[in-house]
Structure formats: structure tokens, C-alpha cells
N, CA, C, O and CB atoms as a CASP TS submission, in Angstrom:
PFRMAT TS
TARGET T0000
AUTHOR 0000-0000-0000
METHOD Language model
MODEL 1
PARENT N/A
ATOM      1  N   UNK     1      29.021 -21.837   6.203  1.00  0.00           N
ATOM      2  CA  UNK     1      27.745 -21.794   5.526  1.00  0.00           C
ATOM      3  C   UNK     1      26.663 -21.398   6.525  1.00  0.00           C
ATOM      4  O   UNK     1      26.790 -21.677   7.717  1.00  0.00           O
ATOM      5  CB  UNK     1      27.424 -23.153   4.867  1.00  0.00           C
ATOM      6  N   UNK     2      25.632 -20.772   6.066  1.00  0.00           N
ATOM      7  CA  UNK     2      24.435 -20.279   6.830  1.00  0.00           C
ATOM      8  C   UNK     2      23.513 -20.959   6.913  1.00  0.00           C
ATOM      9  O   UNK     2      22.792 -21.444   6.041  1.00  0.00           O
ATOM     10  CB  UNK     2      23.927 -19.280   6.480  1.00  0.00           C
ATOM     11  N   UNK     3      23.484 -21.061   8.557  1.00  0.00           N
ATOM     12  CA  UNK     3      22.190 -22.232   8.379  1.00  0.00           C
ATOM     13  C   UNK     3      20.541 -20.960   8.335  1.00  0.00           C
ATOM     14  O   UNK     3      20.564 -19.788   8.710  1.00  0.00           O
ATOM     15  CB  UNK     3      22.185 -23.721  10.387  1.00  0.00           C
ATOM     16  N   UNK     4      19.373 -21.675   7.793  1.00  0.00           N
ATOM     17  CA  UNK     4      18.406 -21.053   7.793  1.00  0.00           C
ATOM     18  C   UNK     4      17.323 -21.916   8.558  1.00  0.00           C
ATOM     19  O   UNK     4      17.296 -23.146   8.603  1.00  0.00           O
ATOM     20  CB  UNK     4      18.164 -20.665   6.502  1.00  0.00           C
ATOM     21  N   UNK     5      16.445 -21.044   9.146  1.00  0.00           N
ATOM     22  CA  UNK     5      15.522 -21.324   9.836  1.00  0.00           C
ATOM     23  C   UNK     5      14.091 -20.959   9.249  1.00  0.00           C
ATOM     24  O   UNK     5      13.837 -19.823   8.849  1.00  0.00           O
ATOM     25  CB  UNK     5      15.823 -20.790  10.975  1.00  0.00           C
ATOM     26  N   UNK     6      13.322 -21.833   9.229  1.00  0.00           N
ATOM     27  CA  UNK     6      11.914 -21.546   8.549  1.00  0.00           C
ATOM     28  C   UNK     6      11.008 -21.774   9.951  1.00  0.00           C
ATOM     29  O   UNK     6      10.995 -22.715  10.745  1.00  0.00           O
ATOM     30  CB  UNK     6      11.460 -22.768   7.065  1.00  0.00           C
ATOM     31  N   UNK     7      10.143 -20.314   9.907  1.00  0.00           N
ATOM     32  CA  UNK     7       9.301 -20.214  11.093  1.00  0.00           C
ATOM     33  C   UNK     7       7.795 -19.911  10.371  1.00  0.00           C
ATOM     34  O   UNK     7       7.858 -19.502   9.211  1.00  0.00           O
ATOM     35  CB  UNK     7       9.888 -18.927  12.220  1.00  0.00           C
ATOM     36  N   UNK     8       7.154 -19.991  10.653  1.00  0.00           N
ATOM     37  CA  UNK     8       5.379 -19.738  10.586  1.00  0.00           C
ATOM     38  C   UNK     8       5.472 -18.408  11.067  1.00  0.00           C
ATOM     39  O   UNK     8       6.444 -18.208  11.795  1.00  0.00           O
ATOM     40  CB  UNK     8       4.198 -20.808  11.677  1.00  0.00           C
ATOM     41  N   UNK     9       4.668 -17.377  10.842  1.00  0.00           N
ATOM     42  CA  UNK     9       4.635 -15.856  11.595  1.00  0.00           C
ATOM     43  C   UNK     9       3.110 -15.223  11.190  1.00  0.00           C
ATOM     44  O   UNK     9       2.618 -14.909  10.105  1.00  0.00           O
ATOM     45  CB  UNK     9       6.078 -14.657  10.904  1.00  0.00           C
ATOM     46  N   UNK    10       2.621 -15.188  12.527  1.00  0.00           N
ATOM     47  CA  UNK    10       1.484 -14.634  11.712  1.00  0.00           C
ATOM     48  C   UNK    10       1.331 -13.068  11.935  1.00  0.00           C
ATOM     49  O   UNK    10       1.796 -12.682  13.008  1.00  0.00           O
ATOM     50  CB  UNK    10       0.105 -15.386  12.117  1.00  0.00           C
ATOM     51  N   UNK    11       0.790 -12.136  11.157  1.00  0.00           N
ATOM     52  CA  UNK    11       0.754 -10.901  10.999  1.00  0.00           C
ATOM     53  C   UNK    11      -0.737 -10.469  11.446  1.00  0.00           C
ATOM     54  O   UNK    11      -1.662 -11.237  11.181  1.00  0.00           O
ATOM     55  CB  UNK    11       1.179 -10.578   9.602  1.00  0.00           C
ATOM     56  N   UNK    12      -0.991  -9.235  12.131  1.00  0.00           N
ATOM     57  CA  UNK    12      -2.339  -8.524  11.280  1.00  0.00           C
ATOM     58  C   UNK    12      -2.312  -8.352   9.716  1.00  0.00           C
ATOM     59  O   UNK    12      -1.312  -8.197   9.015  1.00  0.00           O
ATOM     60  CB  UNK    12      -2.557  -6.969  11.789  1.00  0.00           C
ATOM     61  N   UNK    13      -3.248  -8.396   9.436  1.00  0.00           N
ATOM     62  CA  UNK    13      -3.347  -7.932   8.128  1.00  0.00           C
ATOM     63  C   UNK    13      -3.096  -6.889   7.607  1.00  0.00           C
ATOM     64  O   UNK    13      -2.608  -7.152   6.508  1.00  0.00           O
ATOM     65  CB  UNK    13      -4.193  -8.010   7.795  1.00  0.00           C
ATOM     66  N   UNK    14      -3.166  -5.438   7.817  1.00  0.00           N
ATOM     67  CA  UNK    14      -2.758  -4.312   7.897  1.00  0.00           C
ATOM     68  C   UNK    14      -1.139  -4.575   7.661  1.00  0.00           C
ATOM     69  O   UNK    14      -0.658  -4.052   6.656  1.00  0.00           O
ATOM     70  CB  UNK    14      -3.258  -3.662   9.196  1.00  0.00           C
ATOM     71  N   UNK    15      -0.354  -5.273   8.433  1.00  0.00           N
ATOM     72  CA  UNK    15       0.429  -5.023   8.769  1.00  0.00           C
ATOM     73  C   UNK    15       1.486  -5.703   7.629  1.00  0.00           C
ATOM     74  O   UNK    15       2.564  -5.326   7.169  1.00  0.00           O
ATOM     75  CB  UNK    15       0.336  -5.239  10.040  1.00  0.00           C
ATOM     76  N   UNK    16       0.872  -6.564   7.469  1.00  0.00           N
ATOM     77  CA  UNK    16       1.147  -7.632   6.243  1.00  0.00           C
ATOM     78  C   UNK    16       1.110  -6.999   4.566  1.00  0.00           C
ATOM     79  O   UNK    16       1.930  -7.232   3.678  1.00  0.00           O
ATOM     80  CB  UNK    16      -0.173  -8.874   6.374  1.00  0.00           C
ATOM     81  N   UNK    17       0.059  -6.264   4.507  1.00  0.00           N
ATOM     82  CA  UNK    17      -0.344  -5.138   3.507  1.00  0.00           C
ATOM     83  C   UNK    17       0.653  -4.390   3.471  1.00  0.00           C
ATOM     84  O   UNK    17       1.477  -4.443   2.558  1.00  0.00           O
ATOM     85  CB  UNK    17      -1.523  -4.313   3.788  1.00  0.00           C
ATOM     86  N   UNK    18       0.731  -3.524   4.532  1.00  0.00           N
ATOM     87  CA  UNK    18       2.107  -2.815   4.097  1.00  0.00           C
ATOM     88  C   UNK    18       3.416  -3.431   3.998  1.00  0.00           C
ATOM     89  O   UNK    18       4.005  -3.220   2.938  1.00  0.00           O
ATOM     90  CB  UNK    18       2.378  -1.828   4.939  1.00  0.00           C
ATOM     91  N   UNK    19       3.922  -4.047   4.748  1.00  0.00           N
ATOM     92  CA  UNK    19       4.963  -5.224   4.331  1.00  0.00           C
ATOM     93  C   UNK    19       4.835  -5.342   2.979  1.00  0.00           C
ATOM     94  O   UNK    19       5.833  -5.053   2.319  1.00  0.00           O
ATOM     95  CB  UNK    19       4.724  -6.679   4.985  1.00  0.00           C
ATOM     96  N   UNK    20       4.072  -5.617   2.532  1.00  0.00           N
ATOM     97  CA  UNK    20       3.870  -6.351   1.120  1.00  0.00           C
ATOM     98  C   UNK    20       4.137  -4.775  -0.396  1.00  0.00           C
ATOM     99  O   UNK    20       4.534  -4.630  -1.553  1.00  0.00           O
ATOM    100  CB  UNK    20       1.666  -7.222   1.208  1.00  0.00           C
ATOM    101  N   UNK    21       3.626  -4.073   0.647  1.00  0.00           N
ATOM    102  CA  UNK    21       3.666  -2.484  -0.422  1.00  0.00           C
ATOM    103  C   UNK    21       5.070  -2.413  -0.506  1.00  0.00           C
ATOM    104  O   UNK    21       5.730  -2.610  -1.526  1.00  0.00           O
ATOM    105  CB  UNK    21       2.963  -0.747   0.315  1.00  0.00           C
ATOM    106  N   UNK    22       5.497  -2.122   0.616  1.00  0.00           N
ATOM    107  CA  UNK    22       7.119  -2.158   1.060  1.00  0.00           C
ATOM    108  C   UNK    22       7.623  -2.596   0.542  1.00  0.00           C
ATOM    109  O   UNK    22       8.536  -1.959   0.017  1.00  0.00           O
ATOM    110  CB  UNK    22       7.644  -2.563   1.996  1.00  0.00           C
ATOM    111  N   UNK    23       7.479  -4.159   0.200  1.00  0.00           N
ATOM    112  CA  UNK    23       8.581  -5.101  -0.415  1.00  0.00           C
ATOM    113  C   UNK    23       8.523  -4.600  -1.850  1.00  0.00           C
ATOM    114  O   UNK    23       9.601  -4.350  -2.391  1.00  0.00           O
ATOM    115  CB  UNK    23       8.272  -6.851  -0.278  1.00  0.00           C
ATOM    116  N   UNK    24       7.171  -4.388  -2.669  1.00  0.00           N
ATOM    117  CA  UNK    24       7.070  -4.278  -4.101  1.00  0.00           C
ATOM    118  C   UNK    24       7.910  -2.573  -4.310  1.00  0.00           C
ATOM    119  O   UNK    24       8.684  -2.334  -5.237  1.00  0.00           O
ATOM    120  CB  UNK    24       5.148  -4.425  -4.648  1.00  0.00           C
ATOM    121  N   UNK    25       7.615  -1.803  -3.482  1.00  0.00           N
ATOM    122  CA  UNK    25       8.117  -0.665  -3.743  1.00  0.00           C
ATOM    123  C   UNK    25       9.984  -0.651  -4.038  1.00  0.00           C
ATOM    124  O   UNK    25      10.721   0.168  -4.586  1.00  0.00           O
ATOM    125  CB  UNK    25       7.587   0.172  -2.498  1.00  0.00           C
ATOM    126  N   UNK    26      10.218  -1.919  -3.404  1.00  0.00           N
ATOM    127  CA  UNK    26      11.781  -1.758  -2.981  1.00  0.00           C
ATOM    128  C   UNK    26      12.625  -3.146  -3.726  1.00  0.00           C
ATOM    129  O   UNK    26      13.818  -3.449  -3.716  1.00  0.00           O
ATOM    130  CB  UNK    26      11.942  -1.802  -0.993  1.00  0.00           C
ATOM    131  N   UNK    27      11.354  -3.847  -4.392  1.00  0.00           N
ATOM    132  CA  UNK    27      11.453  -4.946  -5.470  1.00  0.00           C
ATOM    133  C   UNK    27      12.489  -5.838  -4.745  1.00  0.00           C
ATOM    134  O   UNK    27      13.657  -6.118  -5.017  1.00  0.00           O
ATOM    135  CB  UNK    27      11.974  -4.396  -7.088  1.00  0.00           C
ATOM    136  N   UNK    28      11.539  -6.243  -3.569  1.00  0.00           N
ATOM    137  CA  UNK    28      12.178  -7.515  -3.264  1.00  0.00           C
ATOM    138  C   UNK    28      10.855  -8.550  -2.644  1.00  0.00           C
ATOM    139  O   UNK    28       9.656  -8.430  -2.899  1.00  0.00           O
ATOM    140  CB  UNK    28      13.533  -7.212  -2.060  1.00  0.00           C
ATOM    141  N   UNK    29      11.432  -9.438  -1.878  1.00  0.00           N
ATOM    142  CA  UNK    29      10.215 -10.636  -1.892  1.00  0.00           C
ATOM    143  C   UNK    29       9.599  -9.885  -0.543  1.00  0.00           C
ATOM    144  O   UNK    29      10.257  -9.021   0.036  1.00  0.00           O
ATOM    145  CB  UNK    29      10.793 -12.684  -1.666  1.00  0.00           C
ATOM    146  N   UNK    30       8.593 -10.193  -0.200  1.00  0.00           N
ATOM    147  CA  UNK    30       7.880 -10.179   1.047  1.00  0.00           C
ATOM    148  C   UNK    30       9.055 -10.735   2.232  1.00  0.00           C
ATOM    149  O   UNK    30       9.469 -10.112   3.209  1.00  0.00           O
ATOM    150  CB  UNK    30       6.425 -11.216   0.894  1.00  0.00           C
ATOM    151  N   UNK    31       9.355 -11.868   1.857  1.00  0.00           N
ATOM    152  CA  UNK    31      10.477 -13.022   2.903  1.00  0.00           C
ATOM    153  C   UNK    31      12.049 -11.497   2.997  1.00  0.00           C
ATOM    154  O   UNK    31      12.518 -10.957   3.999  1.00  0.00           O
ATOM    155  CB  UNK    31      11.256 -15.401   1.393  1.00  0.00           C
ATOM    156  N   UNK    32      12.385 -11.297   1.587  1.00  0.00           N
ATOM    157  CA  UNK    32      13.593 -10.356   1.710  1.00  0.00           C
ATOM    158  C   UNK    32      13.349  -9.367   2.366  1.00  0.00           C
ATOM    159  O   UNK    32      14.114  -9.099   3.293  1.00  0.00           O
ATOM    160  CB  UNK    32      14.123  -9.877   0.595  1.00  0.00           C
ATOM    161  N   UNK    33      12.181  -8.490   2.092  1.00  0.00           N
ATOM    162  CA  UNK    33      12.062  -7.259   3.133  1.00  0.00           C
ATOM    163  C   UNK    33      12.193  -7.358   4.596  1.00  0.00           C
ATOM    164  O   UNK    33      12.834  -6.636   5.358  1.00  0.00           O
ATOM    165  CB  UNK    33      10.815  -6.687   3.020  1.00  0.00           C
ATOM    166  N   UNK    34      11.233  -8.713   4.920  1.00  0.00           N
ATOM    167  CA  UNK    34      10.956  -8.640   6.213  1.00  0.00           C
ATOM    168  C   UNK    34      12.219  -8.975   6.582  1.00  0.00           C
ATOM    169  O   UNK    34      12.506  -8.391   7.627  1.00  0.00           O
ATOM    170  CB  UNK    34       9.848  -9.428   6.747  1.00  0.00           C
ATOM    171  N   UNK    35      13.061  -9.633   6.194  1.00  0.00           N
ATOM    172  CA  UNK    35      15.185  -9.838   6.324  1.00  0.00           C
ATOM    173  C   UNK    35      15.895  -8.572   6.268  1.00  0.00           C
ATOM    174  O   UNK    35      17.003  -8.440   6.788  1.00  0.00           O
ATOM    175  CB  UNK    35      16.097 -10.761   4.775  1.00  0.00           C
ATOM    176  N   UNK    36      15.430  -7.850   5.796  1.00  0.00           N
ATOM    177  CA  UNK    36      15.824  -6.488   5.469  1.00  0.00           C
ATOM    178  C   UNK    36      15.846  -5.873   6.480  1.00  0.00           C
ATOM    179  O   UNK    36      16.901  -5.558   7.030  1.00  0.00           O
ATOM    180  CB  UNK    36      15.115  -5.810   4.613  1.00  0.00           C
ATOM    181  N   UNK    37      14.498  -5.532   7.002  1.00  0.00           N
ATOM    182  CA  UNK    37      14.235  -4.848   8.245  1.00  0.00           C
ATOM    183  C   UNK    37      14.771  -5.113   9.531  1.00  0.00           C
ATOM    184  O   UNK    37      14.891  -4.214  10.363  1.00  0.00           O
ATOM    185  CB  UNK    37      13.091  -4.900   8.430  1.00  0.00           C
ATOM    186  N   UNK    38      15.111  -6.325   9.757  1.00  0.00           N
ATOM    187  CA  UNK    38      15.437  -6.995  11.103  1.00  0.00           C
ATOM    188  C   UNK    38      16.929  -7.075  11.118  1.00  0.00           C
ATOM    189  O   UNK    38      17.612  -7.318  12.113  1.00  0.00           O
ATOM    190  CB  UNK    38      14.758  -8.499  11.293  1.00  0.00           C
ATOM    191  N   UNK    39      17.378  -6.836   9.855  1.00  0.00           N
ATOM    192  CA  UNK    39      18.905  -6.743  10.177  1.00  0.00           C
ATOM    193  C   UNK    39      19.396  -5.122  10.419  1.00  0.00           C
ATOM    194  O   UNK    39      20.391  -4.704  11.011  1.00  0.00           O
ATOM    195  CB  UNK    39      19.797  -7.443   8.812  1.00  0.00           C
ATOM    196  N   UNK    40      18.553  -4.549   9.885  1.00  0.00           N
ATOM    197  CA  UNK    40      18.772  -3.003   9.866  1.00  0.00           C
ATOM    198  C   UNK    40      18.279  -2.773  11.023  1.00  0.00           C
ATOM    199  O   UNK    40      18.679  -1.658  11.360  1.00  0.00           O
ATOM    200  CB  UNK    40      18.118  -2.107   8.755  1.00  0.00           C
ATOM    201  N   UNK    41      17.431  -3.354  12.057  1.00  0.00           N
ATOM    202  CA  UNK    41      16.610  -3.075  12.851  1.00  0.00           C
ATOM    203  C   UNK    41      17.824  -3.749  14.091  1.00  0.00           C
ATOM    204  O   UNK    41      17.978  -3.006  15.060  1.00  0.00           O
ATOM    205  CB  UNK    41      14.973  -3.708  12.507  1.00  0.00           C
ATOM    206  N   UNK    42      18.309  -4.516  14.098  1.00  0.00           N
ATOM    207  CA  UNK    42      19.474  -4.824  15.029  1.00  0.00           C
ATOM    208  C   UNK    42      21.103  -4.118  14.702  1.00  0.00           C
ATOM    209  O   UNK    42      22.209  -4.464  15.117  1.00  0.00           O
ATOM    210  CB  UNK    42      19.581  -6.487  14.963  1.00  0.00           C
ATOM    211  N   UNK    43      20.810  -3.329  14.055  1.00  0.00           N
ATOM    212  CA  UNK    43      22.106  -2.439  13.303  1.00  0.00           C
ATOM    213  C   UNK    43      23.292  -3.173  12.741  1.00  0.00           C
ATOM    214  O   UNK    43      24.477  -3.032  13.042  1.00  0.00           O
ATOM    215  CB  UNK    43      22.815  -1.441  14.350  1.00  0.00           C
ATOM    216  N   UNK    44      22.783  -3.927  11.930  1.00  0.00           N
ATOM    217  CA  UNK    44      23.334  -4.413  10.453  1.00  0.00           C
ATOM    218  C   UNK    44      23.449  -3.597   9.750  1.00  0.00           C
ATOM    219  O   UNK    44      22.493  -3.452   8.988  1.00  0.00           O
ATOM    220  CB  UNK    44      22.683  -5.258   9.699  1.00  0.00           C
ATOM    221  N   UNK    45      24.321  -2.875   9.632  1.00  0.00           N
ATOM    222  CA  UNK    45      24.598  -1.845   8.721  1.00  0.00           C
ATOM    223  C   UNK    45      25.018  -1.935   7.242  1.00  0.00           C
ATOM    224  O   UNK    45      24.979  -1.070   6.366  1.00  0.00           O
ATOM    225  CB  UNK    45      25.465  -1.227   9.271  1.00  0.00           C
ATOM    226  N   UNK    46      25.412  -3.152   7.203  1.00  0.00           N
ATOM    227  CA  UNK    46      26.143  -3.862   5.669  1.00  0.00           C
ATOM    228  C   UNK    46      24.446  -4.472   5.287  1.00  0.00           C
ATOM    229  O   UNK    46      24.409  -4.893   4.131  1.00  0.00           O
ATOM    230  CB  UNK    46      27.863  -5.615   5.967  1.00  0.00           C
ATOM    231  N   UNK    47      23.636  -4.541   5.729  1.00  0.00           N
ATOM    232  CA  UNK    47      22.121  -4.471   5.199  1.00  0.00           C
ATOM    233  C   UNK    47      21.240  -3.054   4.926  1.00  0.00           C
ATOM    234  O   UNK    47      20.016  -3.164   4.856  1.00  0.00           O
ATOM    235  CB  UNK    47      21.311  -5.229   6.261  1.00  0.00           C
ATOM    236  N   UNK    48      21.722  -2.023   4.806  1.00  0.00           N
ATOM    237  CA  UNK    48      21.562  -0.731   4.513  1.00  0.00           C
ATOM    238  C   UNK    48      21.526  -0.284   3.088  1.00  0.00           C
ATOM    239  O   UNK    48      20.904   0.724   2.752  1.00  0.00           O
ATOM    240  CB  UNK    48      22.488  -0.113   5.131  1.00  0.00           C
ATOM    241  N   UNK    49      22.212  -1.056   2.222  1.00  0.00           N
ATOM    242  CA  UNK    49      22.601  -0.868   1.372  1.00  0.00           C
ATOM    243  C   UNK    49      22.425  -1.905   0.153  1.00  0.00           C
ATOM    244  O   UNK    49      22.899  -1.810  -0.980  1.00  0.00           O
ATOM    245  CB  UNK    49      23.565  -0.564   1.763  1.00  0.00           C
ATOM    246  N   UNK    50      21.533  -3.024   0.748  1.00  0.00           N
ATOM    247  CA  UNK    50      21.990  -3.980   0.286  1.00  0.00           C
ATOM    248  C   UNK    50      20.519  -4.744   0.173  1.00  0.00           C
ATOM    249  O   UNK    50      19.818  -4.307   1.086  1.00  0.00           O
ATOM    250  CB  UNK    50      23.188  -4.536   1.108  1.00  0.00           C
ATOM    251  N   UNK    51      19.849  -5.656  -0.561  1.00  0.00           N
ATOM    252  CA  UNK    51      18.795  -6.291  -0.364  1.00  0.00           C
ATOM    253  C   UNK    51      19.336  -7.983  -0.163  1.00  0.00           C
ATOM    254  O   UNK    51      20.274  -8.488  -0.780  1.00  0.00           O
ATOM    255  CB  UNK    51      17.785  -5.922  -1.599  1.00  0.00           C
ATOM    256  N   UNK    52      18.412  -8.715   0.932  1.00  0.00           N
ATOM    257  CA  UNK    52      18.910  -9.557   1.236  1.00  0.00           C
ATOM    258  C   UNK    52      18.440 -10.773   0.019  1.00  0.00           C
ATOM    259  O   UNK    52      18.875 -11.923   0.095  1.00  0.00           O
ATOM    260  CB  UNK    52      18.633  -9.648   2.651  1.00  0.00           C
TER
END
């Protein structure tokens, strides 16, 4: 089983904005995108395809 970790993160705003465009464009949560990115971003490749 997967353990999960809940962290505080703070953003620019800008940056958060698009995050947020991102996520709606790709109809997932703000929390899923930014999961999205960081697994694809460490070459998770089975996250390519896939929304978390």
C-alpha cells in the first residue's frame, strides 16, 4: 500500500494560475496535475498516459 504525504507548498501566483488552467484543461484536480507533472518530470513513463 502507498503511503501519502501531505505537504503545504506555496506557489507564485502566476504560477499557480497556470497550474490551475492546466489542470482544468486536462480535467483533473489541481493536487492530480501537479502528481502528474512530477512523475513525468522524473521519467515515469506509465504517468504519460495516465492521470493520477
Amino acid at each position: 500500500m502507498d503511503q501519502e504525504v501531505r505537504i503545504t507548498l506555496r506557489l507564485p501566483a502566476d504560477l499557480h494560475e497556470w497550474l490551475a488552467s492546466q489542470a482544468k484543461s486536462a480535467r483533473r484536480s489541481l493536487n492530480s496535475e501537479i502528481l502528474h507533472r512530477l512523475e513525468v518530470g522524473r521519467g515515469d513513463h506509465s504517468a504519460d498516459d495516465q492521470s493520477p
